[in-house]
C-alpha positions as CSV (number, residue, x, y, z in Angstrom):
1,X,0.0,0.0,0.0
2,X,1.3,3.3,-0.9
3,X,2.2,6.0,1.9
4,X,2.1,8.8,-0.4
5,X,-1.4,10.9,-0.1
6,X,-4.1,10.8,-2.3
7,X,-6.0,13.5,-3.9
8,X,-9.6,14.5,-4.6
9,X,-9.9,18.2,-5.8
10,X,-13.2,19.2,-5.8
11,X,-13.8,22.4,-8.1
12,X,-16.6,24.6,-8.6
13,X,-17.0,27.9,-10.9
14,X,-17.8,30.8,-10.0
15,X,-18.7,29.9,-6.4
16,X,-18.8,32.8,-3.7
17,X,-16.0,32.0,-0.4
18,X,-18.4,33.3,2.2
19,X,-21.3,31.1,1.4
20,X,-19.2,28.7,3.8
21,X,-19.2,30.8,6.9
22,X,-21.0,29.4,9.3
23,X,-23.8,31.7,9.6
24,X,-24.4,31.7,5.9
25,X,-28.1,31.2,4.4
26,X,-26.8,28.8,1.6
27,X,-27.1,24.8,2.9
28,X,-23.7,23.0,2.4
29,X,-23.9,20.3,5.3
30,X,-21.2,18.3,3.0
31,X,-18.8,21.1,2.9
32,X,-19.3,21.9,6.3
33,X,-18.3,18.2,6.6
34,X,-14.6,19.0,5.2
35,X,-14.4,22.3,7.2
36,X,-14.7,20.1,10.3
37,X,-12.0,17.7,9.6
38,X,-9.8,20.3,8.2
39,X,-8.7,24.0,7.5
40,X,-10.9,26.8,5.9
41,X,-9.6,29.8,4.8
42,X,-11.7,32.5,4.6
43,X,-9.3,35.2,3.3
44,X,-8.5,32.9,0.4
45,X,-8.3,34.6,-3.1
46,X,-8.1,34.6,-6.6
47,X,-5.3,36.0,-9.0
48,X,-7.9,36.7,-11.6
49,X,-11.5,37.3,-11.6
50,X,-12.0,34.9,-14.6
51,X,-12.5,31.3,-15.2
52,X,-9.1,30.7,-17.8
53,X,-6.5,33.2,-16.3
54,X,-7.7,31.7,-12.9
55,X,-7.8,28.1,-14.3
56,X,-4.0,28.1,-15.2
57,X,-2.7,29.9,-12.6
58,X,-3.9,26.9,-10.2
59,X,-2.2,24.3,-12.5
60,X,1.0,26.4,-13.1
61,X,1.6,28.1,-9.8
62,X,1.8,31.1,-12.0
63,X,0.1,34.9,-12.4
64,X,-1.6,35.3,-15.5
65,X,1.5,38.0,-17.0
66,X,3.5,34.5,-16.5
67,X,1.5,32.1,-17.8
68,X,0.1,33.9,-20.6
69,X,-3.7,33.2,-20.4
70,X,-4.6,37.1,-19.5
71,X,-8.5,36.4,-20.4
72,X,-11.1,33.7,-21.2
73,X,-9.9,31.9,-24.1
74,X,-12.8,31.4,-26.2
75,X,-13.3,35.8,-26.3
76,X,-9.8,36.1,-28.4
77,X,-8.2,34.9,-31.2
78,X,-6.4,31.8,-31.9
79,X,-3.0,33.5,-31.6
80,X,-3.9,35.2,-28.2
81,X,-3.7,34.3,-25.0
82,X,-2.5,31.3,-25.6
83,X,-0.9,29.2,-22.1
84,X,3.0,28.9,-22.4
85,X,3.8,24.9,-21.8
86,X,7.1,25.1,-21.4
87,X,6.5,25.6,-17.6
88,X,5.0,22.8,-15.4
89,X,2.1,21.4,-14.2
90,X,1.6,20.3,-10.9
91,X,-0.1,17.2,-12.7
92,X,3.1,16.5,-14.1
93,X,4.9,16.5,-11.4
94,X,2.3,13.8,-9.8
95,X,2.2,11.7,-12.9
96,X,6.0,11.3,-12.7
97,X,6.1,10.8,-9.6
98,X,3.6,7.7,-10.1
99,X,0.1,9.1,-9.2
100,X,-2.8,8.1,-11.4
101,X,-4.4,10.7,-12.5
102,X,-7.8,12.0,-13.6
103,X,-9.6,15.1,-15.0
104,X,-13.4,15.4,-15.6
105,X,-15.7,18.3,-16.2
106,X,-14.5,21.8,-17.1
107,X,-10.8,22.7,-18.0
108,X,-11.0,25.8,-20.2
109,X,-7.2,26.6,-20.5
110,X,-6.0,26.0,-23.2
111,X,-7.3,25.3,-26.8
112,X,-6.2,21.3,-27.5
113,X,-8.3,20.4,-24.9
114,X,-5.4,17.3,-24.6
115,X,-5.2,16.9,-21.3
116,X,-2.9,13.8,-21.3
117,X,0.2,16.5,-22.0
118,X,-0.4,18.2,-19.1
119,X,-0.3,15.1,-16.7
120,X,-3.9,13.6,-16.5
121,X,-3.7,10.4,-17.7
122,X,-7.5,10.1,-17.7
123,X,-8.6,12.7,-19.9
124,X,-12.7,13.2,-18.9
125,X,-12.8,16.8,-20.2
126,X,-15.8,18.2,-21.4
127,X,-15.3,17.4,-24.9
128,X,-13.6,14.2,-24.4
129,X,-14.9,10.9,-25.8
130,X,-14.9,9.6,-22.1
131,X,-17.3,13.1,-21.0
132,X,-19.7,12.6,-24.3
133,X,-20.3,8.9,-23.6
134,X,-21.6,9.5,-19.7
135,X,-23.5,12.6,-20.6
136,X,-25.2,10.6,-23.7
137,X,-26.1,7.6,-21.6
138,X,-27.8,9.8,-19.4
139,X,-29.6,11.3,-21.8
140,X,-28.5,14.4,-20.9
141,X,-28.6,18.4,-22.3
142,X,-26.9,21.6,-21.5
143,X,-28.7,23.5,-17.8
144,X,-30.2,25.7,-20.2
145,X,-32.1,22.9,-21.3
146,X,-35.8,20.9,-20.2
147,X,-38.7,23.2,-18.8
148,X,-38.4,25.8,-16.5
149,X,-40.8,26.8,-13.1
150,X,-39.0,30.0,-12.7
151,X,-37.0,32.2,-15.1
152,X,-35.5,35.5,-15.5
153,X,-33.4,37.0,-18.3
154,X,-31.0,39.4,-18.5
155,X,-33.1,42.2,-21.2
156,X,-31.2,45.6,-20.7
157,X,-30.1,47.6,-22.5
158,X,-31.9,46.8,-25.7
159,X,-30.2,45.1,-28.7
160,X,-28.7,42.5,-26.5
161,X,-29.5,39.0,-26.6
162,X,-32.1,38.0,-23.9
163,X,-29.8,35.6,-22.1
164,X,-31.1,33.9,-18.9
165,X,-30.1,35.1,-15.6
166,X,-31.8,32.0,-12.9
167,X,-33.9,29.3,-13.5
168,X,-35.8,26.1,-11.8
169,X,-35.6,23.5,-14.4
170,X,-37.5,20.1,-14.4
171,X,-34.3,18.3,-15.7
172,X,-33.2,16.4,-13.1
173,X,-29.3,16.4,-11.4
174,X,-27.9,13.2,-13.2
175,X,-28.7,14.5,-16.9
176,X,-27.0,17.9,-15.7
177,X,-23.3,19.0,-16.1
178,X,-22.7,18.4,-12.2
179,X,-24.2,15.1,-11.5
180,X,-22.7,13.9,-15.0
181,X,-19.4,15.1,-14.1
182,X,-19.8,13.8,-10.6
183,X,-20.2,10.1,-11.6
184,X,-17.4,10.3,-14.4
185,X,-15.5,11.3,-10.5
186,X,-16.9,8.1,-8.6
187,X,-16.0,5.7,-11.5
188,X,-12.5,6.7,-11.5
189,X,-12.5,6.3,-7.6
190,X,-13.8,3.0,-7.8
191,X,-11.3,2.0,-10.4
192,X,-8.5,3.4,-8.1
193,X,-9.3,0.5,-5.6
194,X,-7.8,-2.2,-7.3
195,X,-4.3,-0.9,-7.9
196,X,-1.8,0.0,-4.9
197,X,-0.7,3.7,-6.6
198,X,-1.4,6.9,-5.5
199,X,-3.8,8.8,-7.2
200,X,-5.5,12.4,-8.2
201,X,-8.8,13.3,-9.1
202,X,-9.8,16.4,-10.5
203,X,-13.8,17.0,-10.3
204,X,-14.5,20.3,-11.9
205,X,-18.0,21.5,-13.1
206,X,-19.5,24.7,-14.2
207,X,-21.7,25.3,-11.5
208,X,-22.6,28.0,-10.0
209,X,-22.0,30.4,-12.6
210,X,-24.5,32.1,-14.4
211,X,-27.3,31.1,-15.5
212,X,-27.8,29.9,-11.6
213,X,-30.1,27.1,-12.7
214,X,-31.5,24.9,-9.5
215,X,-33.8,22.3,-9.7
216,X,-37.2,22.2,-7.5
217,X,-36.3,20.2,-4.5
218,X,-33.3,22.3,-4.1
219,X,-35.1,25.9,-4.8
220,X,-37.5,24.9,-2.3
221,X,-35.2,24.3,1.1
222,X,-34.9,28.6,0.3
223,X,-37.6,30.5,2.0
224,X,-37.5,33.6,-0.2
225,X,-39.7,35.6,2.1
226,X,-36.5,35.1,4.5
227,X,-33.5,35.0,2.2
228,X,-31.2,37.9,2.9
229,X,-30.3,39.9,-0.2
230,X,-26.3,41.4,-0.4
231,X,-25.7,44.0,2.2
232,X,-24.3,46.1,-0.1
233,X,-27.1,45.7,-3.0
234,X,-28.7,49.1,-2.7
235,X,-24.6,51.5,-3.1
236,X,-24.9,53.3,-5.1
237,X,-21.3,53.3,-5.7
238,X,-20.4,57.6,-5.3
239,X,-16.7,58.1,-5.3
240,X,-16.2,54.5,-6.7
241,X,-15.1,54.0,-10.5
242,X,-17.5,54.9,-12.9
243,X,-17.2,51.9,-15.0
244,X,-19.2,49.9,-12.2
245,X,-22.2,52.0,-12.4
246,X,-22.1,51.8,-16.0
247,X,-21.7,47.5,-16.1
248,X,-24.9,47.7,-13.7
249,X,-27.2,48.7,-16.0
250,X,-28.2,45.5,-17.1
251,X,-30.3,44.7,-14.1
252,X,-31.8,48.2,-13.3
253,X,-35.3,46.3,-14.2
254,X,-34.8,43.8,-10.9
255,X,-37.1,44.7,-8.3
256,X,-36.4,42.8,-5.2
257,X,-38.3,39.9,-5.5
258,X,-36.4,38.8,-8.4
259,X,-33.0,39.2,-6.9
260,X,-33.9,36.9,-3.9
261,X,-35.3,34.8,-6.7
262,X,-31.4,35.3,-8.3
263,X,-30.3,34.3,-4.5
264,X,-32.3,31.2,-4.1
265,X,-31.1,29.8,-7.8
266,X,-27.9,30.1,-6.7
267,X,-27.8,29.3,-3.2
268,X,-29.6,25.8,-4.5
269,X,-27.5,25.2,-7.0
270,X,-24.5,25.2,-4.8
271,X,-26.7,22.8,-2.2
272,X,-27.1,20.5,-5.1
273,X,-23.1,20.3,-6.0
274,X,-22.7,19.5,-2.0
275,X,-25.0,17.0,-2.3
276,X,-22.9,15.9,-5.6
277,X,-19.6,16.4,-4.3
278,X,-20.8,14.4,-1.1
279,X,-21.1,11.4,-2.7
280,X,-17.0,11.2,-3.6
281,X,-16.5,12.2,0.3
282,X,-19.2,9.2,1.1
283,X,-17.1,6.7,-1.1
284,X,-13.8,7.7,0.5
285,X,-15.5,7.1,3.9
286,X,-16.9,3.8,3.3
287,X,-13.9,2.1,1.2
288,X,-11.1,3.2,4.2
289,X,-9.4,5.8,1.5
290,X,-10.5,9.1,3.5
291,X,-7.5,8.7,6.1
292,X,-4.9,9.0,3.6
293,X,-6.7,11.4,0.8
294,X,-6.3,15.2,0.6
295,X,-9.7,16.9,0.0
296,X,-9.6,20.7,-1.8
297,X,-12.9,22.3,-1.8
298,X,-11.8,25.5,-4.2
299,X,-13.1,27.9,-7.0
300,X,-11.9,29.5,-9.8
301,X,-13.5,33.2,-8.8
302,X,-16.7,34.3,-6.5
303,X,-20.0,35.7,-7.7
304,X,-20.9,39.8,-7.1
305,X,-25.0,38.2,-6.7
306,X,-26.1,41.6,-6.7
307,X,-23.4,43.2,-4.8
308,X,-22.9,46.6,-5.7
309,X,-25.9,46.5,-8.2
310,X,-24.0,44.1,-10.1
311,X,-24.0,40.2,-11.4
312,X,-21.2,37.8,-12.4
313,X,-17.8,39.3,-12.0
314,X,-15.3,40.7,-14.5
315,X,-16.4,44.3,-13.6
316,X,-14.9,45.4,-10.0
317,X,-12.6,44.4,-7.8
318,X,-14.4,43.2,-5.1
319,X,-14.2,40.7,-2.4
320,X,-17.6,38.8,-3.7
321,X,-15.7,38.1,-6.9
322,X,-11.9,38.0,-5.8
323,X,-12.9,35.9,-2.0
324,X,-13.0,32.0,-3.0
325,X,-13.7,29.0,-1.0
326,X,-10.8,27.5,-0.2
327,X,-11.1,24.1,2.4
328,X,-8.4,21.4,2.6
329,X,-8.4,18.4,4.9
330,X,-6.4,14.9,4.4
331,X,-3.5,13.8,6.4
332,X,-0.7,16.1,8.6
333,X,-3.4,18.5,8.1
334,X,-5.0,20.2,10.9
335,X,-8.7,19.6,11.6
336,X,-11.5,22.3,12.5
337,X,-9.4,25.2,11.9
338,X,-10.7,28.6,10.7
339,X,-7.1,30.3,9.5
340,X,-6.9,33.8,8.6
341,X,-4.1,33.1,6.3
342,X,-4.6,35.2,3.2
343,X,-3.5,32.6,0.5
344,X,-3.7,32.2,-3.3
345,X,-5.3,29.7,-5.6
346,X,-2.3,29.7,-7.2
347,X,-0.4,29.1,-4.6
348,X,-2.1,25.6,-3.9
349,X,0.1,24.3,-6.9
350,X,3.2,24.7,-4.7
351,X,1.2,23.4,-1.4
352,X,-0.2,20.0,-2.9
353,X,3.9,18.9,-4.6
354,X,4.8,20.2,-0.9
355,X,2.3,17.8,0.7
356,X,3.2,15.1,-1.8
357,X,6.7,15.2,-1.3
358,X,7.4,16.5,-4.9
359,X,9.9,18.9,-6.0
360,X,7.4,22.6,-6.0
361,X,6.6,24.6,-9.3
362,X,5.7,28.7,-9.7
363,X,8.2,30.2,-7.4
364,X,8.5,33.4,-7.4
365,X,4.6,33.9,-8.4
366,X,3.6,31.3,-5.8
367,X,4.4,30.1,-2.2
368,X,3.0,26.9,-0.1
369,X,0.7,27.5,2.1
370,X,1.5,23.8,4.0
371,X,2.4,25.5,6.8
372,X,-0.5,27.2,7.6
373,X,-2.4,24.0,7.2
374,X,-0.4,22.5,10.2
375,X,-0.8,25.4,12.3
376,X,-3.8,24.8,14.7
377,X,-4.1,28.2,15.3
378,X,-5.1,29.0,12.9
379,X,-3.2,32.4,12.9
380,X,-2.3,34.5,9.7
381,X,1.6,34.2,10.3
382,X,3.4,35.4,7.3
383,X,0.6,35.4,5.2
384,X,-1.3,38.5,5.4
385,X,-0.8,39.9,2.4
386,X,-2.2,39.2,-1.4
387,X,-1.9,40.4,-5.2
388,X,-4.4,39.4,-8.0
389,X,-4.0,40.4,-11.1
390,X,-6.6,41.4,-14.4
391,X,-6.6,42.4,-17.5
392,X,-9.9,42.8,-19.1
393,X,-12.1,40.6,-21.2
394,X,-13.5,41.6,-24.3
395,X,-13.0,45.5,-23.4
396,X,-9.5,46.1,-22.7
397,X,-8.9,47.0,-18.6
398,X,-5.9,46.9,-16.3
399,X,-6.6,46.0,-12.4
400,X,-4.5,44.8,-9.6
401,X,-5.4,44.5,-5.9
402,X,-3.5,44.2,-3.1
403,X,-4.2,43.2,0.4
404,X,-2.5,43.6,3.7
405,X,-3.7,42.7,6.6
406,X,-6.9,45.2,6.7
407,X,-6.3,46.9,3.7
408,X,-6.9,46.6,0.1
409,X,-5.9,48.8,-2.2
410,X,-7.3,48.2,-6.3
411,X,-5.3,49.9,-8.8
412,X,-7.1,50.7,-11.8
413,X,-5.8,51.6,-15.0
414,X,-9.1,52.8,-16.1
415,X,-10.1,55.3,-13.5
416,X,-9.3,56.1,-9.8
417,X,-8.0,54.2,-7.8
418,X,-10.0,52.6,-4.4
419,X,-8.8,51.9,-1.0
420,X,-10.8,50.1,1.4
421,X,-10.4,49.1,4.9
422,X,-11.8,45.4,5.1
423,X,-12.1,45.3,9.0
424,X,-14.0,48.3,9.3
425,X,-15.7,48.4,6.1
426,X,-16.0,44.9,4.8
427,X,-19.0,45.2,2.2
428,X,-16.5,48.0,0.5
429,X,-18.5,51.1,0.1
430,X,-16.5,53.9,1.5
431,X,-13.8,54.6,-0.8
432,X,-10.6,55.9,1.3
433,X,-8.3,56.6,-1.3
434,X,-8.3,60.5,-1.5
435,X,-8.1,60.7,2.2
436,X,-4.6,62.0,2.6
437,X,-4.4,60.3,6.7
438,X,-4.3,57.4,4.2
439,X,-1.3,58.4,1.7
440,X,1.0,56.4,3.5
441,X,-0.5,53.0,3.5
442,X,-1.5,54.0,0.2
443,X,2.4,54.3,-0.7
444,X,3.1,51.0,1.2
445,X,0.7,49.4,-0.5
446,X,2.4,50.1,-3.6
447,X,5.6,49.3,-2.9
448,X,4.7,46.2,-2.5
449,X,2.8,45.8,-5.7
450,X,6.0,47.3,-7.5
451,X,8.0,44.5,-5.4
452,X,5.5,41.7,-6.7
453,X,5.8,42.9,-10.2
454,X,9.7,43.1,-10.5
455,X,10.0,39.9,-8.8
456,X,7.3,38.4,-11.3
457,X,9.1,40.0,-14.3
458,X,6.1,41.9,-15.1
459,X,7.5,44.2,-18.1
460,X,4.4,45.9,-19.1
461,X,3.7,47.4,-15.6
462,X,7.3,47.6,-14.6
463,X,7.9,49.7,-17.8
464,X,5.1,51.8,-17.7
465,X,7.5,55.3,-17.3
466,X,5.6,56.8,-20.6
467,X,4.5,59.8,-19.9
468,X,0.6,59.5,-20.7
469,X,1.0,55.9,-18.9
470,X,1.5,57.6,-15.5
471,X,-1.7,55.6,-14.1
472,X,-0.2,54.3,-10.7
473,X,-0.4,56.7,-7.6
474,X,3.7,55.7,-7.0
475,X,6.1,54.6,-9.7
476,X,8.2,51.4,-9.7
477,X,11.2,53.7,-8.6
478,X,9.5,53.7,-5.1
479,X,11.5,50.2,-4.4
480,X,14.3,51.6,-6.8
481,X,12.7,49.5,-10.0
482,X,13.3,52.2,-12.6
């Protein structure tokens, strides 16, 4: 029998962090399940707000500027943003170090959708021949598919296509993406039990992201009468970047009935991927694999969910979009441990080789965080601080934040900058950033984002000493970059 851990990464998209907080509406008894037995991370992050540049940071250990997958793939042409292979996967690493391994469901980083060259052996991708057999035996369509109860499109402004926001659909979980992707999981775990190897499986669906499309049974555990809406639903964003008011728009024709209807789709839909996702964590249980398997819970972004006035992500830096859920349990790891570690989703590439006993990848973008996960302390250590990085989709935008402890601080190369104190004002809507008591931290945070950027060879930023390219508040000769 193998001593070396196994693996079971269970991915979402698009999935909000704080819907795992204890005292949170949405009903996730399973992921509360691998909270217990292990560490959540509440101040966990992304290092891009979208699905591809996000995606391939987590296999590379790399920021997007590295990497070279600045924005979802399928929005550009052939010949852009195209992921660099001559860096490594953390896959790789596994494979060669005589894992088995296994991908199903969503990938969306690259264009060959070959996953076999990246280190999954198993290649159940979504438009694999493995993927298209389950989902055709279960007679299955796309969520957009079957009849709905309850539906709401997105119809402003006009000329736009009438896409659909929520739904309640009559098409049961098993001919959906998640429950088909969720079995092509369990038969790889089953197969796993008659060889002695180490393995890795990688579970990744679409789910939650928009359209939030529930079924019935799970719409109906929400009382909408009693569903809290976002706190911050109603700013009106004043001293904030203009582009935000602008982006919400499209759902000035929601009264408030409709976004707890929004809630409730999404809230069920995440119940239904715990109830999904329980079924792997069930198997592990009852074959005597749990012990010696390393559980992530993770996402590739969050959700705004009417935060702000706004849906989906892309537009804004905040935490709803850039806070992930981030829960790892497994062996040497602590158990029922809330840490306030501020740690990356890239930087899980890194912490899994660590754990494994593999040689690391995507130093100097990315660190391990296995340190935090021993630490019953849970105590942020030298991890309080963060950079995420993004550069537009579609219409052409430069953003970074940066956290420190408290403070975040999002650079904007489209408009003024923001500068928010998290502790004090933690739904972001008082914008600190012209309030000269703050110029200091304002300058500190900077520095380090010049540091990060050197370090990461970031030549279009580091460069930036044009004169009409003057965007940043300090220039990289703050830390003697220029």
């Amino acid at each position: 029998m193998t001593t070396k851990p196994n693996i079971l990464f269970l991915m979402t998209d698009q999935m909000q962090g704080r819907v795992l907080n204890p005292d949170h509406p949405c009903k996730t008894p399973n992921f509360d399940r691998l909270a217990a037995q292990g560490v959540r991370f509440p101040c966990a992050y992304t290092p891009n707000a979208v699905c591809s540049p996000a995606r391939a940071s987590l296999m590379t250990g790399l920021l997007p500027h590295s990497h070279g997958v600045l924005e979802v793939i399928h929005c550009v042409d052939d010949d852009q943003c195209n992921l660099r292979t001559e860096f490594p996967h953390w896959a790789q690493r596994l494979e060669a170090a005589g894992y088995r391994t296994g991908y199903f469901g969503k990938w969306h980083i690259e264009r060959t959708d070959d996953l076999t060259q990246f280190g999954w052996q198993i290649n159940g991708g979504m438009t694999s021949d493995l993927y298209r057999k389950k989902r055709d035996k279960a007679g299955a369509g796309n969520k957009n598919s079957g009849s709905f109860s309850l539906e709401k499109t997105n119809d402003l402004p006009k000329g736009y296509n009438h896409s659909l926001l929520y739904g309640v659909t009559d098409t049961p979980v098993e001919r959906r993406g998640v429950g088909i992707t969720t079995e092509l999981g369990l038969d790889f775990l089953q197969a796993q039990t008659k060889n002695d190897s180490p393995w890795c499986c990688f579970v990744s669906i679409t789910e939650p992201h928009d359209p939030f499309v529930a079924g019935q049974e799970a719409y109906d555990l929400y009382d909408l009468d009693h569903i809290p809406l976002q706190p911050n639903i109603n700013n009106e964003l004043l001293g904030q970047p203009n582009l935000y008011r602008k982006a919400g728009m499209t759902w000035l024709d929601m009264d408030e009935h409709q976004k707890k209807e929004a809630a409730a789709c999404y809230y069920a839909s995440i119940t239904e991927i715990d109830a999904q996702y329980g079924r792997l964590i069930d198997y592990l249980e009852a074959t005597g694999q749990r012990e010696n398997t390393i559980i992530v819970l993770s996402s590739d972004h969050g959700e705004l969910l009417g935060s702000h006035g706004l849906y989906c992500k892309n537009i804004g830096g905040f935490e709803e979009v850039y806070q992930i859920p981030m829960t790892m349990s497994g062996p040497g790891i602590a158990a029922g441990v809330t840490s306030k570690a501020r740690v990356g989703l890239h930087d899980v590439a890194p912490t899994l080789l660590e754990l494994c006993g593999e040689q690391t990848i995507g130093d100097p973008d990315a660190r391990s965080f296995a340190s935090a996960l021993k630490d019953d302390t849970g105590a942020q250590g030298d991890f309080a601080r963060g950079f995420a990085e993004y550069h537009g989709g579609r219409y052409r935008l430069t953003q970074r934040i940066i956290w420190d402890g408290p403070w975040k601080l999002v650079w904007n190369g489209f408009d003024f900058d923001e500068l928010y104190h998290l502790d004090d004002d933690p739904q972001e809507m008082r914008n600190l950033i012209d309030e000269p008591a703050n110029e200091e931290t304002v300058q500190s945070l900077m520095h380090y984002a010049w540091q990060r950027i050197k370090e990461t060879n970031d030549q279009a930023l580091l460069d930036s000493h044009y004169p009409v390219l003057r965007l940043a508040p300090y220039g990289p000769n703050i830390i003697g970059a220029g």
